[in-house]
N, C-alpha and C positions, 0 to 999 in steps of 0.2 A: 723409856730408853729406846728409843726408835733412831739406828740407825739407819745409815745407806749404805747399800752394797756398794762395794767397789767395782771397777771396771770387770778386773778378772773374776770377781764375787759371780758378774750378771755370769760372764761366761760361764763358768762351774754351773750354772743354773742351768743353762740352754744348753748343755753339753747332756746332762744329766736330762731333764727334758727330752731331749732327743732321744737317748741313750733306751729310754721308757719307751718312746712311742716308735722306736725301732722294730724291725722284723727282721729276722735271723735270716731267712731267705725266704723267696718267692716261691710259691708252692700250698702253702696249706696258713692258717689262720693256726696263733696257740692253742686254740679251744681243740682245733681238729687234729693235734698230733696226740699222739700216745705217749704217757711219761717216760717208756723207754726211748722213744725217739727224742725226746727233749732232755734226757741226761746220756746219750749217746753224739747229738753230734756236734760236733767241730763248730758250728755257726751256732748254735743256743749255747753252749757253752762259753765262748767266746762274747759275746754279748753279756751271760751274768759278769766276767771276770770287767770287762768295761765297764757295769753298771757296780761293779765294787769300788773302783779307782774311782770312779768317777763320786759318789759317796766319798770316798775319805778324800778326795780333794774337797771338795765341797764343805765338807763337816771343817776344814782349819777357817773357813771365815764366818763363823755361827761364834756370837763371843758369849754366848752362856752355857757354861761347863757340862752342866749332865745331858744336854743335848747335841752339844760336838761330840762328847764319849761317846753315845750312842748312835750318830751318823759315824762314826768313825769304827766303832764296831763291829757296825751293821755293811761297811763297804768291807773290813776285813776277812770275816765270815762268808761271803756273798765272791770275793776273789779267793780266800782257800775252798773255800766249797767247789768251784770250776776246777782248781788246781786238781783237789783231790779226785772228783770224777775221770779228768782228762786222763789223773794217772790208771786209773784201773778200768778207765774203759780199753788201753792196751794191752 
């Protein structure tokens, strides 16, 4: 069963690709922040809640069920998880 992505398929791909090899801002490597600075700011935060949508875009062109469920989960989780942070880091 091998299909072909679709136009917007590749997108979602290279969106999410990007998305990954993103850097929240110039300044320090992930390895070098402290988790309180990586669930504290505005630009890593921002970036998981990206890297959620971008997941649950992605996960509607995957046509076999339990692993669209699970990209689709895993982008849901991954944009409430920002939401929530964002809210209680105020």
């Amino acid at each position: 069963m091998n299909q072909r992505l679709s136009r917007l398929g590749w997108s979602v791909v290279c969106s999410l690709a990007a998305v990954a090899s993103a850097s929240a801002h110039p300044g320090h490597a992930l390895q070098d922040a402290s988790v309180m600075h990586l669930l504290t700011s505005a630009d890593h935060l921002a970036l998981l809640a990206l890297a959620g949508v971008a997941l649950w875009f992605g996960a509607r062109h995957v046509a076999a069920r339990w692993p669209r469920l699970a990209l689709q989960g895993l982008g849901v989780i991954a944009l409430l998880a920002a939401a929530i942070v964002w809210g209680l880091r105020g």
